[in-house]
C-alpha positions in Angstrom: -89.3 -50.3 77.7 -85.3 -49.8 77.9 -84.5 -50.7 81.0 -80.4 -50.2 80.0 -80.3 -46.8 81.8 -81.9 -47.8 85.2 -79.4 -50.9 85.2 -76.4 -48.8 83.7 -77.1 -46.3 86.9 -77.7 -49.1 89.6 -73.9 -50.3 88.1 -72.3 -47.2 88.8 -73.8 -46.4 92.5 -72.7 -50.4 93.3 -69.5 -50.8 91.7 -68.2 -47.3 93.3 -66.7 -47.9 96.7 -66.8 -44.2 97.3 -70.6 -43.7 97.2 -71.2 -47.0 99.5 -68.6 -45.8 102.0 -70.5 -42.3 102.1 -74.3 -44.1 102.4 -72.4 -46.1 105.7 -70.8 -43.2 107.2 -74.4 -41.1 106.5 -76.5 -43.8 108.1 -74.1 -44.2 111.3 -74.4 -40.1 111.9 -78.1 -40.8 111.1 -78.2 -43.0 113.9 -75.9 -41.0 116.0 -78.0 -37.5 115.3 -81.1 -38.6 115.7 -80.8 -40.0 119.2 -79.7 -36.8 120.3 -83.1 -35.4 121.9 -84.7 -32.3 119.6 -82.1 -33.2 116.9 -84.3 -33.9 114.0 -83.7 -35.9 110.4 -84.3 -32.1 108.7 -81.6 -30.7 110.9 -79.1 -33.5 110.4 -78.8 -32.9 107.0 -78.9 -29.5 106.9 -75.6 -29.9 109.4 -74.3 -32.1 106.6 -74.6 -30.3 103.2 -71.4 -27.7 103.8 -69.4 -31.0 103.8 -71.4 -32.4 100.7 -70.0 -29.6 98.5 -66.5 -30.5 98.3 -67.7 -34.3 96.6 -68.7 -35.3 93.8 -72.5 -35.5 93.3 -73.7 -39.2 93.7 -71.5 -39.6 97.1 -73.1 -36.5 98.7 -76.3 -37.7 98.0 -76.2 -40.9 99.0 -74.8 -39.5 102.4 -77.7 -37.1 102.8 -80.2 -39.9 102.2 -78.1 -42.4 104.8 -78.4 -39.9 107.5 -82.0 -39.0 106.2 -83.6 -42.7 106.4 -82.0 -43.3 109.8 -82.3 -40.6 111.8 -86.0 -40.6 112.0 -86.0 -44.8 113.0 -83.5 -43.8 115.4 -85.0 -40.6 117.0 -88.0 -43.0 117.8 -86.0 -45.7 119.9 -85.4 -43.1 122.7 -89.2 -42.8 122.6 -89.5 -47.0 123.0 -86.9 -47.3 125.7 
């Protein structure tokens, strides 16, 4: 098995300062949108995808999936606390 294109595409999403900038600000409004009671991970993207069309592809998705894996940890901490 070639495994030149799975490392060839983990090279380009780490070596691009863009896309990890977009993951960070993606999980902090993750964080920030799901502690907001009846805000859910669904919602907070859906409030982020008109800004996600102005970038280039692999940026806008890795700030739909930073705000999607932390919203729904974060909407549970109210529930803890």
């Amino acid at each position: 098995m070639d495994f030149s294109l799975l490392l060839s595409s983990y090279a380009t999403v780490w070596s691009n300062p863009e896309v990890l900038l977009m993951t960070f600000i993606g999980a902090l409004g993750g964080v920030l949108l799901g502690a907001i009671p009846g805000m859910t991970a669904t919602m907070g993207v859906a409030l982020l995808i008109p800004f996600s069309f102005g970038m280039d592809l692999i940026p806008s998705i890795g700030l739909l999936l930073g705000n999607r894996a932390t919203a729904r940890p974060s909407s549970r901490a109210r529930t803890v606390a």
